[in-house]
N, CA, C and O atoms as CSV, one atom per row, in Angstrom:
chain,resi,resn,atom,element,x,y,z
A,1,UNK,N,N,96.522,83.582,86.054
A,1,UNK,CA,C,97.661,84.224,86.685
A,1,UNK,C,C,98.025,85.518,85.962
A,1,UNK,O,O,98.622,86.417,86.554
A,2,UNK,N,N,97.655,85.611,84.655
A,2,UNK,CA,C,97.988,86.929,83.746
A,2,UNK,C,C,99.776,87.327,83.388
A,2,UNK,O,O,100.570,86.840,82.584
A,3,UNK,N,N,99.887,88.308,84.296
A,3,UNK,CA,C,101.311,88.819,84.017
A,3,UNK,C,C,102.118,88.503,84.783
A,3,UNK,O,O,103.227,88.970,84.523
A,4,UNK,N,N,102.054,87.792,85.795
A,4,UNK,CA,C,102.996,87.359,87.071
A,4,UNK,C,C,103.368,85.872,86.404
A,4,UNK,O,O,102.713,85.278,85.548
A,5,UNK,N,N,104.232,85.573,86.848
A,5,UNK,CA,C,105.127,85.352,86.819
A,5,UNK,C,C,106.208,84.328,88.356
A,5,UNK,O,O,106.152,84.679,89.535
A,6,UNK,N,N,106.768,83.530,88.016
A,6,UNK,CA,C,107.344,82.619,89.274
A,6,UNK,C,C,108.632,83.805,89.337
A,6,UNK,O,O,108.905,84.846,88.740
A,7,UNK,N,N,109.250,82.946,90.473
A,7,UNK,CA,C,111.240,83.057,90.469
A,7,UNK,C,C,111.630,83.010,89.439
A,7,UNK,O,O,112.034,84.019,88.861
A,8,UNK,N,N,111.624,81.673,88.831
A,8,UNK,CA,C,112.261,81.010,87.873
A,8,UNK,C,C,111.921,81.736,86.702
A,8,UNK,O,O,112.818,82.218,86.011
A,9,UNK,N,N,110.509,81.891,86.348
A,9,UNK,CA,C,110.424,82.307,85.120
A,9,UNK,C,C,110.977,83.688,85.435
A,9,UNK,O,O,111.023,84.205,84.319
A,10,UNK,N,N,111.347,84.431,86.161
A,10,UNK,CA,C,111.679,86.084,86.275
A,10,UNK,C,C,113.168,85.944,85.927
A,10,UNK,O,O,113.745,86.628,85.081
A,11,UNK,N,N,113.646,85.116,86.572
A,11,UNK,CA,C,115.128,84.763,86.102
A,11,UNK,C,C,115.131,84.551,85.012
A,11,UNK,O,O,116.219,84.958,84.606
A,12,UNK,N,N,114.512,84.098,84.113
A,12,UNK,CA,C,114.725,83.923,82.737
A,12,UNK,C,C,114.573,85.042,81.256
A,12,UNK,O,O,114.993,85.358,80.143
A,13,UNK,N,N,113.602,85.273,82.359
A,13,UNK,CA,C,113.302,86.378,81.473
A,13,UNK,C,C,113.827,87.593,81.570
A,13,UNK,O,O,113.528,88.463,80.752
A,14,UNK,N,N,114.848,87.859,82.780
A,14,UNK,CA,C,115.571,88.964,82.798
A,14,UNK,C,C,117.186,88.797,82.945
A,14,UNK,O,O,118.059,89.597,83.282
A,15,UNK,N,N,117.222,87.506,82.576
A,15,UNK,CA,C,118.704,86.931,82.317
A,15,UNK,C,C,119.389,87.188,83.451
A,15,UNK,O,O,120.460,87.790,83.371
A,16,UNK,N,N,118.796,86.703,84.889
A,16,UNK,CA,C,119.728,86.399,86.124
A,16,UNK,C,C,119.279,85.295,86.548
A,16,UNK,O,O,118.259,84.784,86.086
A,17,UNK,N,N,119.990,84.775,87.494
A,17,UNK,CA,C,120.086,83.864,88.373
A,17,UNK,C,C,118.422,83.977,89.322
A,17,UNK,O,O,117.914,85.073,89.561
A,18,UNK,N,N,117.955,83.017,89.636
A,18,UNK,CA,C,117.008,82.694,90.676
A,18,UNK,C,C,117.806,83.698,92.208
A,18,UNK,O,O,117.266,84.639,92.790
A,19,UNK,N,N,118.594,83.352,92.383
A,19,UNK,CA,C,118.951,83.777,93.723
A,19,UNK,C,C,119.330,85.436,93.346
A,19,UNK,O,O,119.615,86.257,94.218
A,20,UNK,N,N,119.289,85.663,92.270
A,20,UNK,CA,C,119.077,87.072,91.903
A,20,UNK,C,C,117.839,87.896,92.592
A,20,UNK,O,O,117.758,88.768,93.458
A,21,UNK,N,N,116.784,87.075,91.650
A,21,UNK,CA,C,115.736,87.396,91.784
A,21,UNK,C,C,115.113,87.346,93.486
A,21,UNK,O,O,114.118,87.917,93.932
A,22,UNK,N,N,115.945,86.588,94.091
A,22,UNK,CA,C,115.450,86.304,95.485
A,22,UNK,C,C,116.068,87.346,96.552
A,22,UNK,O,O,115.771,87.328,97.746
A,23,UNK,N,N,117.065,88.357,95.896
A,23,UNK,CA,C,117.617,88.962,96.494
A,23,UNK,C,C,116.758,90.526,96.357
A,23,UNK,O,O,116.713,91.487,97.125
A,24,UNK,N,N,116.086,90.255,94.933
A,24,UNK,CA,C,115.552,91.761,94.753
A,24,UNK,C,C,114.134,91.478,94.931
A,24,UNK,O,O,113.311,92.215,94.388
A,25,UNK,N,N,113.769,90.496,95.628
A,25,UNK,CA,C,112.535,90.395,96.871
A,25,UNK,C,C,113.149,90.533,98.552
A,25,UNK,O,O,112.433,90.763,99.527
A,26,UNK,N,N,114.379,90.363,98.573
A,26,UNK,CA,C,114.681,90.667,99.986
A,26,UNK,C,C,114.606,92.574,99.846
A,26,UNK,O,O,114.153,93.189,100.812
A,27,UNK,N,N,114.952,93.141,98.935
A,27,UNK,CA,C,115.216,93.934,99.041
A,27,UNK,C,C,113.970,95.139,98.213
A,27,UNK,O,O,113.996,96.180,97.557
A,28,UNK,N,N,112.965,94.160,98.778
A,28,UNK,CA,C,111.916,95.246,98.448
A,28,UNK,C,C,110.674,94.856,96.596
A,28,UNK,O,O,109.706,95.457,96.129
A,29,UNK,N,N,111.146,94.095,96.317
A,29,UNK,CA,C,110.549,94.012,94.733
A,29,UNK,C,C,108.882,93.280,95.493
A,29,UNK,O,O,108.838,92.372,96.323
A,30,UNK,N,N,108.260,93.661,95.181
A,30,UNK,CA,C,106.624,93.582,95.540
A,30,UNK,C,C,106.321,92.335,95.018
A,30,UNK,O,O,106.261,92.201,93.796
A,31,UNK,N,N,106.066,91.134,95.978
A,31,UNK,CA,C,105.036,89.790,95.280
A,31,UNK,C,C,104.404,89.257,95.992
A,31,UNK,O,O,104.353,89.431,97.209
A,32,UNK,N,N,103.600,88.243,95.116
A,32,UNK,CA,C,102.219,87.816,95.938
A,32,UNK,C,C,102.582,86.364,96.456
A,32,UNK,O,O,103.793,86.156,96.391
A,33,UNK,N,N,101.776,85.216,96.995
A,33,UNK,CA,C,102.289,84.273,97.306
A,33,UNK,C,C,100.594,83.769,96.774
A,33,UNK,O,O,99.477,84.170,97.102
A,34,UNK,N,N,101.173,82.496,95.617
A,34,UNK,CA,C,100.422,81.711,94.606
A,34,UNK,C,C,99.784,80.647,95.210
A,34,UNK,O,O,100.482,79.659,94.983
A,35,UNK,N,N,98.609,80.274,96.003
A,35,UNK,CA,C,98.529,78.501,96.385
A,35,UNK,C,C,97.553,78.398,95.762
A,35,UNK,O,O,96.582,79.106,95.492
A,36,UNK,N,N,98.033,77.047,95.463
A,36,UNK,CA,C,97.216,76.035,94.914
A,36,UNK,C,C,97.195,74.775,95.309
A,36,UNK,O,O,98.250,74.196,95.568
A,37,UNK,N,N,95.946,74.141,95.419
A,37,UNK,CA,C,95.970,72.962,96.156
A,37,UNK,C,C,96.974,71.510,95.024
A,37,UNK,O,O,97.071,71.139,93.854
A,38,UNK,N,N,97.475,71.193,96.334
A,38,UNK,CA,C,98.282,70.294,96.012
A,38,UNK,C,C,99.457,70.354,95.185
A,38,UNK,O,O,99.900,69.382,94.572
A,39,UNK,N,N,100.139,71.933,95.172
A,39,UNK,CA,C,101.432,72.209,95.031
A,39,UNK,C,C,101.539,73.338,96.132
A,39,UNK,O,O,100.675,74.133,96.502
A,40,UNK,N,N,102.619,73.211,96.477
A,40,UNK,CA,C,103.616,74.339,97.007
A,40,UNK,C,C,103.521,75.637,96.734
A,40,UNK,O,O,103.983,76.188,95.735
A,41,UNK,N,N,102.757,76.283,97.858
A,41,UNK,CA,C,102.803,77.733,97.689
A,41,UNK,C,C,104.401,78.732,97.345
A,41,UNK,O,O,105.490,78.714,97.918
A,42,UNK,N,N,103.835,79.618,96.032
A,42,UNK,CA,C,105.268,79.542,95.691
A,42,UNK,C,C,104.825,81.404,95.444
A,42,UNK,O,O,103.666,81.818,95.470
A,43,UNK,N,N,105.937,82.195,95.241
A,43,UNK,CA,C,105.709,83.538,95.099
A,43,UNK,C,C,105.739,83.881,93.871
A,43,UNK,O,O,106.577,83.302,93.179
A,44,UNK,N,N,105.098,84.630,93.393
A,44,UNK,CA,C,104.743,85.273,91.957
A,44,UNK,C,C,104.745,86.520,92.155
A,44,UNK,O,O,104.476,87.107,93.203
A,45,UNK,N,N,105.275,87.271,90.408
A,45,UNK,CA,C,105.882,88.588,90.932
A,45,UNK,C,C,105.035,89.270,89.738
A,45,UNK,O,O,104.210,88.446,89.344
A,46,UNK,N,N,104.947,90.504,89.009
A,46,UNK,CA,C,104.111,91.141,87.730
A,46,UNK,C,C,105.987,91.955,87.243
A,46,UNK,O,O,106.927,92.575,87.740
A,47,UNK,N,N,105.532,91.375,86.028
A,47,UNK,CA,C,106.566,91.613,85.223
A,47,UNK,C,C,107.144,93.271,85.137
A,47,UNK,O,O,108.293,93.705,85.046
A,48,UNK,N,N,105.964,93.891,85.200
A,48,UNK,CA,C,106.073,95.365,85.377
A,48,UNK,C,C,106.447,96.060,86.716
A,48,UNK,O,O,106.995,97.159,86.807
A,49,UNK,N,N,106.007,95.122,87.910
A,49,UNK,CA,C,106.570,95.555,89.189
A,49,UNK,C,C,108.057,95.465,88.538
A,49,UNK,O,O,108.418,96.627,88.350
A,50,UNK,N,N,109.061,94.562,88.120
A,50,UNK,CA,C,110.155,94.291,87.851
A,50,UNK,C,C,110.908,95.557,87.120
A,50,UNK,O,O,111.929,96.097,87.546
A,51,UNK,N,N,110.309,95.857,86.128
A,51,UNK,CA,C,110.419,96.850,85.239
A,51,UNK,C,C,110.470,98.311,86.246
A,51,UNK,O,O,111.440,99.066,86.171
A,52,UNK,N,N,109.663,98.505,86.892
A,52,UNK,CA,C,109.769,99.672,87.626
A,52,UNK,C,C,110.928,99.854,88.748
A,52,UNK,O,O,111.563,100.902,88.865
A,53,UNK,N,N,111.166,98.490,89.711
A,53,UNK,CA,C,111.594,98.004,90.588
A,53,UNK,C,C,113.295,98.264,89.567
A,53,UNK,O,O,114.014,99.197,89.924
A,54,UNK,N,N,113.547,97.759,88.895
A,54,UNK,CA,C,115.035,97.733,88.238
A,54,UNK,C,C,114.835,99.068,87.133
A,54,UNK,O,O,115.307,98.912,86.007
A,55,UNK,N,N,114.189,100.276,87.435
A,55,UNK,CA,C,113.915,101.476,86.720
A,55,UNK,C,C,114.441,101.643,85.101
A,55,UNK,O,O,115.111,102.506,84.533
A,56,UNK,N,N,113.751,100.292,84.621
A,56,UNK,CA,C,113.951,100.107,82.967
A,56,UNK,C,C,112.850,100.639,82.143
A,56,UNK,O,O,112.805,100.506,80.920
A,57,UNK,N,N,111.837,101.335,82.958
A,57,UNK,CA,C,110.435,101.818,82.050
A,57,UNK,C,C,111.149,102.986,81.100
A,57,UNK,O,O,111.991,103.861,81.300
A,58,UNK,N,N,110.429,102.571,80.053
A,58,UNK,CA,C,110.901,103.461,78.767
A,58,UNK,C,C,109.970,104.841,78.676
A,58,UNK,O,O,108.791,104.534,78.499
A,59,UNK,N,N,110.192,106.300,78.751
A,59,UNK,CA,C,109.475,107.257,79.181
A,59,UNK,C,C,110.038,107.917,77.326
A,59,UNK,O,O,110.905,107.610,76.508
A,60,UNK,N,N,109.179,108.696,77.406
A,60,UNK,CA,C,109.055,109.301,76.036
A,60,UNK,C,C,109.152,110.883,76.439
A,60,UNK,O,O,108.905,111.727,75.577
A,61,UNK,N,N,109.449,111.196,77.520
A,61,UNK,CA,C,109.484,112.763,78.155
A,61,UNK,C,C,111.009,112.983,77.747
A,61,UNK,O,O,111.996,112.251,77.678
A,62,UNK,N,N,110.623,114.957,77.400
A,62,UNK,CA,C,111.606,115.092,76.642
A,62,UNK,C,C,112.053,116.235,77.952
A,62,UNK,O,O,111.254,116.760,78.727
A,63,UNK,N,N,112.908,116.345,77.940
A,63,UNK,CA,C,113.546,117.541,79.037
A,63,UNK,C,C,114.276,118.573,78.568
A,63,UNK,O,O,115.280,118.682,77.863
A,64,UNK,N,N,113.251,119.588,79.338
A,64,UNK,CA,C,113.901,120.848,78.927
A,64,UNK,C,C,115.207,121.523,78.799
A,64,UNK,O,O,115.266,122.676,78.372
């Protein structure tokens, strides 16, 4: 799975609520949908979509 990531674990790791996270997939945050046999296809997201998506990337550009 690499860098993705569930709901749950995104909620945790960015200190909101699940239904947080479910809101900033209604509203556009990019994910895939995970199956595997004999669980519940569930959506997985890349930690960095998140990062870009909530514009927290750390840039080192200096402005003129």
């Amino acid at each position: 799975m690499g860098d993705k990531k569930t709901v749950s674990e995104i909620a945790l790791l960015f200190g909101v609520t699940e239904m947080g996270v479910r809101y900033w997939l209604n509203k556009g945050l990019p994910c895939e949908i995970e199956k595997v046999i004999g669980v519940k296809p569930r959506k997985v997201i890349s930690v960095k979509d998140v990062e870009t998506f909530l514009k927290l990337g750390i840039t080192n550009e200096k402005k003129a």
